[in-house]
MARMIBA-554692 format. One record per residue (C-alpha): x, y, z. Coordinates in steps of 0.2 Angstrom, whole numbers, plus 5000, padded with zeros to 4 digits. Layout:
% residues N
XYZ/...
//
This chain:
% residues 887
506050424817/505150284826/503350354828/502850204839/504150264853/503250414856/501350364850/500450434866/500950604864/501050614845/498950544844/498550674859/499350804851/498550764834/496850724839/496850874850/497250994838/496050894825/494450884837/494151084839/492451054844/492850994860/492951104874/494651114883/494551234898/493251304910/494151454919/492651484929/492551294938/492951314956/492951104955/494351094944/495850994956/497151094946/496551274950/496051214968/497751134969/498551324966/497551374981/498751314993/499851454992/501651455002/500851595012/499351475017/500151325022/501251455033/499651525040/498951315044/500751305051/500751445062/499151395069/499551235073/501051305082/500051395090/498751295096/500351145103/501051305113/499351335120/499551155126/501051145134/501151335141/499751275149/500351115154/501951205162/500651315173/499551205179/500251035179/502151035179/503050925186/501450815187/500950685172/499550755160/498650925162/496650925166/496251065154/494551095161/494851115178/496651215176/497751075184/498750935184/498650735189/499650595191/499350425195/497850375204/498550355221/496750295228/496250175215/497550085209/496449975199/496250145188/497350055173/496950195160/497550325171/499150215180/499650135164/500250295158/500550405171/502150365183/502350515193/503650575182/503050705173/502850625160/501950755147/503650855148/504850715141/503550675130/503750825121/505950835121/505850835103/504450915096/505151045103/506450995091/505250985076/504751165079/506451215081/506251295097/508051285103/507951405118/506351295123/507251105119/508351175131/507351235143/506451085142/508050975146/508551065162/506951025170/506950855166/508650845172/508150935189/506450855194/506250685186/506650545196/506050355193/506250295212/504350295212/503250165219/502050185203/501550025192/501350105177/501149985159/502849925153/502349955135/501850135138/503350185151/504250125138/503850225121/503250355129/504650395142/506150295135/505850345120/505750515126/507450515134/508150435119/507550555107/508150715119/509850645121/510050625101/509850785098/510750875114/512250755111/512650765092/513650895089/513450985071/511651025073/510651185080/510051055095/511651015102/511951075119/513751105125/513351095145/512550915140/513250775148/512250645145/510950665158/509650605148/510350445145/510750405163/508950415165/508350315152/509650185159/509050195175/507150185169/507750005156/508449935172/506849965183/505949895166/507049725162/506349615179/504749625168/505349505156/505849375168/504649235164/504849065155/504449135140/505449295138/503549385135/503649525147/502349545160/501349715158/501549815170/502849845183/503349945199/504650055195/505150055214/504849855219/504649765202/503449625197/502049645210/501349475220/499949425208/500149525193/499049475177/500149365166/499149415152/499849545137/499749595118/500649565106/500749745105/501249785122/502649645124/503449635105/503449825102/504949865114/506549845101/506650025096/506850105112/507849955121/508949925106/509250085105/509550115122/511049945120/511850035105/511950195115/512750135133/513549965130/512049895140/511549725131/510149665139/508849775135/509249725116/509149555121/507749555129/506849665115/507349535103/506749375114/505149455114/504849495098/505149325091/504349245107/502749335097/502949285079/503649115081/502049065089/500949125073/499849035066/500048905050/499249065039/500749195047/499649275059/500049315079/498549345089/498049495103/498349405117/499349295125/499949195142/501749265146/502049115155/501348975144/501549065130/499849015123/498749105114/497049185124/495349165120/494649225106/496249215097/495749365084/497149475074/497049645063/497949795064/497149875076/497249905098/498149775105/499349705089/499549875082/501249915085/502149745083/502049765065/502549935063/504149895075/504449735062/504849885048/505350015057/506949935066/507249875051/507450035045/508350085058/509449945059/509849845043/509249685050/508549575038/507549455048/506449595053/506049645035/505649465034/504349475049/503749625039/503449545023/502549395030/501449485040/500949585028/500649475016/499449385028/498649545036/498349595016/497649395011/496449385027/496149535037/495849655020/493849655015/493649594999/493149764992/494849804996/494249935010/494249905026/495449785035/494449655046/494749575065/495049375062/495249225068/497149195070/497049025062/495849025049/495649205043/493849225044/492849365050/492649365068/492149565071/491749695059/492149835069/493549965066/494650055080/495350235079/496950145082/497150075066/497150235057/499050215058/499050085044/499050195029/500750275036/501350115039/500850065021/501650215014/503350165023/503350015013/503050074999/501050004996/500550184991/498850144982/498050014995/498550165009/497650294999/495950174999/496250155020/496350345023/494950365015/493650275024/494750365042/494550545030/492550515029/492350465047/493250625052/492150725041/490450635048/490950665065/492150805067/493550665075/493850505074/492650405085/493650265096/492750105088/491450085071/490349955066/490449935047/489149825046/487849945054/488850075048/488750185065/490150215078/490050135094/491150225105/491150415102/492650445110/494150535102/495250585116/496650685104/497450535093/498750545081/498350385069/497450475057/498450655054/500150525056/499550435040/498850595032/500650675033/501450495025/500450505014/500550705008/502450675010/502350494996/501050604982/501250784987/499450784983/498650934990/497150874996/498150815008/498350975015/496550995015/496150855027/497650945038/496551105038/494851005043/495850925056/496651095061/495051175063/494051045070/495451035084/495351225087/493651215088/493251075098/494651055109/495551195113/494851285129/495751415141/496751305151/497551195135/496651055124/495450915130/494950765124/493250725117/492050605126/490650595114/490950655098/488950675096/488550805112/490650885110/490550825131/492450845134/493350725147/494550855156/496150775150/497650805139/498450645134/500250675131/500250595114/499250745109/500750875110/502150725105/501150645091/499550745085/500050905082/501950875077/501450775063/500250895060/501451035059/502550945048/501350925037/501351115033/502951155037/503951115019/505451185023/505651065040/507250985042/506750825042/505850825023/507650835018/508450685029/508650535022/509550455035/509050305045/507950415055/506250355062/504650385070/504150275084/502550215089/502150385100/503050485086/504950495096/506350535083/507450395083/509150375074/510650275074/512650335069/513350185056/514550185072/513150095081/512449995067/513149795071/513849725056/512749585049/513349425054/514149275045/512449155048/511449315040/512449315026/512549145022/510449155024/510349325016/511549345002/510449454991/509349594996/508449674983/507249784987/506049864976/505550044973/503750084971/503450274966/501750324967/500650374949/499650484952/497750454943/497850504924/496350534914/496250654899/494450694901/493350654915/491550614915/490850774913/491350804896/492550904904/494550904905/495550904921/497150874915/498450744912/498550724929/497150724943/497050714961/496550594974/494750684975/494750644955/495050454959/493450364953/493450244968/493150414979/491450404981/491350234985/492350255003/491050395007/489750265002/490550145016/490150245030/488650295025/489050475023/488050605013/488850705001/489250895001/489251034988/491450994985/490950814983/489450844972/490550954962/491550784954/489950704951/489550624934/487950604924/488850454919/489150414939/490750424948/490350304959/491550154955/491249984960/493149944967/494249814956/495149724970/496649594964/497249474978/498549524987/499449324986/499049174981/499448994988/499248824978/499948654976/500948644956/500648514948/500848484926/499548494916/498348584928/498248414939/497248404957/498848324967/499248294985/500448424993/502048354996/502348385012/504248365013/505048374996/506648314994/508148404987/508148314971/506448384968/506748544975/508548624976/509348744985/510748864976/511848974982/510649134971/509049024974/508048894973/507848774959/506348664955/506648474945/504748434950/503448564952/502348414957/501448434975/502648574981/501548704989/501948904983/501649064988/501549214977/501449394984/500949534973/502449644969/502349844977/503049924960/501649854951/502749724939/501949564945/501949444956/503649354966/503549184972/503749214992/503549024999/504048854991/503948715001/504748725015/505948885010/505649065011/506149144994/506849315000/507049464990/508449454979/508349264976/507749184959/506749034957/507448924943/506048804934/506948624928/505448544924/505148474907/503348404914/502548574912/502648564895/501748424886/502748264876/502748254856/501448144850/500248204865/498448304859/499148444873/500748434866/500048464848/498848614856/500548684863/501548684847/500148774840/500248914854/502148924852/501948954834/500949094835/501749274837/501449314854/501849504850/500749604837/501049764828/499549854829/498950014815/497950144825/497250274809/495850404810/494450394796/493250524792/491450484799/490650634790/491150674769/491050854770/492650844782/493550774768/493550934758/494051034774/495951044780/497250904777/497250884796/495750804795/496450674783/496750494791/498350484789/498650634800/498650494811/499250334807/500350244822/500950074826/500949994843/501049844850/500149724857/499949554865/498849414856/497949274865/498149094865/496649074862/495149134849/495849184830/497349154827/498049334822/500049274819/500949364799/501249174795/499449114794/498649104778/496849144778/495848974771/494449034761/493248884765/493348954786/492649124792/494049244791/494349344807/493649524802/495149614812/496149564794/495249674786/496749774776/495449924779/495149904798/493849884810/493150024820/493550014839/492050034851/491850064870/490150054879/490350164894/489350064903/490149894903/491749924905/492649764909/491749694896/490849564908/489149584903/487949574889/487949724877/486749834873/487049854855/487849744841/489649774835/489849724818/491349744809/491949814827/493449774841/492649824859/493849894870/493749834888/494649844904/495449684911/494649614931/493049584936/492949414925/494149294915/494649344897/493649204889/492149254897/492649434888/492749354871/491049284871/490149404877/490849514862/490749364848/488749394857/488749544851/489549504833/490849594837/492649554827/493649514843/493849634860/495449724864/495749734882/496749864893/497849774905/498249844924/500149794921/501249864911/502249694909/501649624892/500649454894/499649314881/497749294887/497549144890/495848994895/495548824904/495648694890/494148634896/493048784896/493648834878/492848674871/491148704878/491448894872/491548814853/492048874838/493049054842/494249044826/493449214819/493549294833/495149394840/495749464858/497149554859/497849654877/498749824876/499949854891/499149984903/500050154900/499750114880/497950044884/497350224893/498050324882/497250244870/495550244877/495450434880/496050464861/494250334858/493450454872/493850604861/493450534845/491650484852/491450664857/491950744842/490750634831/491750654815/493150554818/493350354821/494850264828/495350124817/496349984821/497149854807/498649714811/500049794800/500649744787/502549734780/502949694764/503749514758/505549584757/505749664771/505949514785/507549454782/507249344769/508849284768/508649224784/507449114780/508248934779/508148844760/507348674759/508948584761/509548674775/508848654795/508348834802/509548874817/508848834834/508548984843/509449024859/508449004873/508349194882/509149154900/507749264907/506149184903/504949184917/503249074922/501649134922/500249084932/498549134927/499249264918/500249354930/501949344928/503349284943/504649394943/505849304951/505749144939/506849084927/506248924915/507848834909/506548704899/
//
């Protein structure tokens, strides 16, 4: 049986059975995430779901009373408003509200989500019978647009498709004949030089005499769902077209770094002072539209807007604590704000939709302690004064859509939790008799006398589904998605456009990857008590610090997950991409601005390189957590799917060279080690007690990955008794040591490790500087817990290993990650138990059983090996998926 298959279960098993002193379980510990996990019952998420249903209903009942057919209800004083007829400079109420009654088609298909047949239908006749958009309002383009169109759009879906409870046999396609009557009075707005649609537009007369000819990239490039949509469905081309030229008129104007700005001139098409970006009011929506029609759709260049942008948002905008996302300047990514808007709580939805689950989870959780501090989420925070600066919070969605992505990507329960707060906070500060208001300052709980429609289509929907399990849509996995104002949109493949012959011959491969989330894994946490093989997010060490970003104070449930030891983890944050100029030889080189076709090739799977000199490269971290992929060379984007092929023999140095000598020597050593892990008795007396106690209870082999650097650890070398002898050769073993306290290994030790391998994690500081702070502590080498599961050789700058000197009797050695923490809670364990050591020894195997035969007499040359055809580069020790080295 091979043991080493199966060593993570067979050493917890053992050493679970063997260290009895340890204590399991706490039946009575409220804190414990499993038992709290079992509270939420079916019967209480059914209870959270019927409240939230009742508190929409309480909404829209009263909306129907009060305020129908008029726009919004003005829950405070029992009635309704539309525009504001005697101020027409009164943009926050006219740029939503068009005297169309616009709360009512907001809500088609929530009504839907409820599964309120009789009321969807209800709903539909008296849209039919009293809208009309032969107004003489200017409402926002934008707003008309994916609050009303998409409205229309969604309701006709589901009253038109046969085969579903929705379906309404009477329907005739009323719904679409307004929505195509409301695109008409919409497409005059586009009519400018640059194909950027002016902002707002009168549904009666058109563009007005003197209107602003500023927008945002939010308002003008996040149209293609509801037009496209609105093409595919009646025949009607433009609005597509229009959509489209929009869109692109937005990114094609990015800056050199891939990032649009907020505002811009729809005729000049210039960007407007100050030229700042983030994901955030005014640029919010343009990336979610980049994915989402994607989605939708199956058109490629709009994943390709997504992966760029992302890739930029995630280099510049993303705080280096890996936190908060920044406002920045457009062309040089530095800070220009460091304030936050309730807007961009969307992002960790949208991050869950692309798969990104863990940097989503560290979003939502500075938006989840912002709720908590002030019961909502105030309008804007300043994060460096750690104070909100607008206390408004009139009802958005942002932050309960995200909590519901995310419940939906980790089925996490404490998910449901932030649901519940949310739930009650709403119930309590909100609701009043004549339906739900918005909050004017979140301190005093003044209300504004408003219901936005987005609180009945948006924030409670997705508040519902988070509850409601059994829903209809958990169970979909068509092309369905959620618009920007939370509209149902979906498209028959009857209506999806076959790709065309240019995108095929630009896009022949599509490979997209498949991140799953992990869920946080410790065997034993800091309190010396178990919580499982699996923990929650409340578990997550890096918990505490978002709370510590808003300056939050902590309450009993958090204190209940605190740690003599601290819980408090300082965040390990890897860059999300990297851009540099290749060169051999680590060379400082001029880019090449133009390279040429013999230097870099184009093939019909790829790219292939002859000269990485002066050729400028992106590389993006990968989602499902293998690596990185090389996204930009030169002048090419490397789309998923394609492969980078690497002809350069330069990389390598030539025969007779002092690098090339230093190179051999790393090719000769093994770059794989197999790895004894043994138990030893640390007190005699065990060693009379039961054979389980004996070592070789448990005695494994891993493996592991040896450095290029420090002792040279390879079966081949023979030890030269006039040199130090690493101490890791001991046949015997060394002990393996952790100091809880330094656990990356960056630091000076606090104790001297003789005859000792530290185990570290890998971040925070380079591997040599790891080494010598452990040859500092005489310790026998360090043996270091990757974040990648992809198996890599640590390696150092030539020039910084000579003036580290003499590391011949010291070894390093790197464990893949799901190996490396299973390993470190078995050293945990043993440390607890005190009568047990973890041993680690290179294994051994005997003289005749390597193939001897294959070993090549003196008279005969050894075989050249075959090269494997899927050797990939790595660059500071991350590894390029998407390479191939035929060198």
């Amino acid at each position: 049986m091979k043991w080493g298959i199966y060593w993570p279960e067979v050493l917890i098993g053992t050493l679970v059975l063997a260290i009895n002193g340890v204590r399991w379980f706490h039946p009575t510990d409220a804190s414990n995430p499993i038992k709290s996990a079992s509270a939420w019952t079916p019967q209480r998420k059914l209870a959270a779901r019927e409240k939230t249903r009742e508190l929409w209903y309480h909404g829209f009942d009263n909306y129907m009373t009060f305020a129908f057919p008029m726009d919004e209800l003005t829950p405070l004083s029992c009635s309704g408003q539309g525009p504001d007829w005697g101020n027409p400079a009164n943009i926050a109420a006219n740029d939503v509200a068009g005297n169309f009654s616009l709360t009512l088609i907001d809500v088609l298909d929530t009504l839907v989500v409820l599964d309120d047949r009789q009321g969807f239908e209800k709903a539909v006749r008296n849209v039919i019978d009293w809208v009309s958009f032969d107004v003489n309002t200017k409402p926002q383009v934008f707003e008309t647009t994916i609050r009303v169109l998409g409205g229309l759009l969604s309701g006709h879906l589901f009253a038109n498709k046969t085969g579903q409870p929705f379906h309404l046999p009477w329907y005739n396609g009323e719904l679409l004949t307004l929505a195509h009557d409301l695109g008409k009075r919409l497409l005059p707005a586009f009519s400018t030089p640059t194909g950027l649609p002016f902002a707002r537009i009168n549904l009666r007369h058109g563009v007005m005499k003197g209107e602003t000819l500023e927008t945002c990239t939010a308002g003008a490039g996040s149209l293609i769902l509801e037009f496209a949509t609105l093409s595919r469905l009646t025949g009607d081309d433009r609005f597509e077209k229009a959509a489209y030229k929009a869109f692109f008129g937005i990114w094609n104007r990015k800056s050199p770094i891939d990032l649009v700005g907020n505002t811009i001139n729809t005729r000049t098409g210039d960007w407007t002072h100050p030229e700042t970006t983030g994901i955030g009011a005014g640029i919010d929506s343009f990336y979610e539209y980049a994915l989402k029609w994607y989605i939708l759709s199956g058109e490629s260049e709009f994943l390709d807007v997504w992966e760029d942008a992302y890739a930029a948002i995630m280099r510049y905008s993303r705080a280096k604590d890996g936190y908060w996302y920044r406002t920045v300047n457009m062309n040089t990514g530095e800070a220009a704000y460091l304030t936050v808007d309730s807007l961009s709580a969307f992002w960790p939805g949208l991050q869950i939709l692309a798969g990104d689950v863990q940097n989503a989870i560290k979003l939502h959780m500075i938006y989840y302690n912002l709720w908590r501090q002030f019961s909502g989420l105030p309008e804007v925070y300043d994060t460096n004064y750690k104070q909100a600066t607008s206390h408004q919070y009139p009802l958005r969605p942002e932050f309960i859509e995200s909590t519901w992505y995310l419940y939906r990507a980790t089925r996490d329960p404490f998910y449901l939790e932030v649901g519940e707060r949310v739930l009650y906070d709403l119930t309590t500060r909100a609701k009043v008799d004549c339906g739900l208001t918005g909050i004017q300052d979140l301190r005093t709980n003044k209300r504004d006398d408003r219901m936005e429609s987005f609180a009945l289509s948006e924030t409670l929907k997705y508040l519902y589904l988070l509850f409601d399990e059994e829903n209809s849509l958990h169970s979909d996995d068509s092309n369905y998605v959620f618009t920007t104002e939370g509209h149902i949109l979906f498209l028959d493949k009857s209506l999806i456009k076959p790709v065309s012959t240019s995108k095929q011959r630009s896009r022949k491969f599509v490979n997209h990857q498949c991140p799953a989330y992990i869920p946080f894994t410790r065997t034993l946490d800091h309190r010396q008590r178990p919580s499982g093989l699996v923990l929650g997010i409340r578990s997550r060490p890096d918990v505490e610090y978002a709370r510590h970003l808003v300056a939050l104070k902590p309450s009993a449930s958090d204190e209940k997950y605190w740690s003599p030891e601290g819980w408090c983890e300082r965040p390990k944050v890897e860059p999300y991409s990297f851009e540099f100029i290749l060169a051999s030889g680590g060379k400082s080189v001029a880019e090449d601005l133009s390279p040429n076709l013999l230097k870099l090739g184009v093939l019909p799977d790829g790219y292939i390189l002859h000269n990485v000199t002066g050729v400028r490269t992106q590389i993006v971290q990968r989602l499902d957590g293998k690596g990185y992929d090389i996204r930009k060379l030169g002048q090419y984007h490397v789309r998923p799917g394609y492969v980078v092929y690497i002809n350069d023999s330069t990389i390598f140095a030539s025969p007779g060279d002092p690098a090339h000598i230093a190179q051999e020597e790393i090719r000769n050593r093994d770059s794989e080690l197999h790895l004894r892990i043994f138990t030893a008795n640390v007190d005699p007396l065990l060693q009379v007690q039961s054979s389980l106690l004996d070592s070789s209870v448990i005695d494994v082999s891993v493996v592991g990955y040896s450095a290029y650097f420090g002792a040279d650890l390879s079966s081949s070398v023979i030890p030269d008794p006039t040199k130090p002898n690493p101490r890791i050769r001991d046949p015997n073993g060394v002990t393996v040591r952790r100091e809880a306290g330094n656990e990356y290994g960056c630091d000076p030790y606090d104790h001297n490790y003789p005859s000792s391998i530290i185990l570290v994690h890998r971040g925070q500081c380079t591997f040599l500087e790891k080494l010598l702070q452990a040859k500092d502590a005489q310790a026998a080498g360090i043996l270091i817990i990757s974040d990648e599961e992809t198996g890599i050789n640590p390696t150092a700058n030539a020039e910084e290993l000579e003036d580290a000197g003499d590391l011949s009797d010291v070894a390093i050695i790197l464990l893949p990650k799901k190996t490396g923490d299973t390993f470190e809670q078995m050293v945990i364990l043993s440390e607890r138990a005190s009568s047990l050591q973890i041993m680690l020894a290179l294994q051994r195997f005997p003289d005749d059983a390597r193939n001897m035969d294959s070993i090549p007499s003196d008279n005969e040359e050894a075989p050249e090996e075959p090269k494997d055809p899927n050797r990939i580069l790595y660059i500071n020790g991350h590894p390029l998926i998407n390479t191939r080295l035929l060198v």
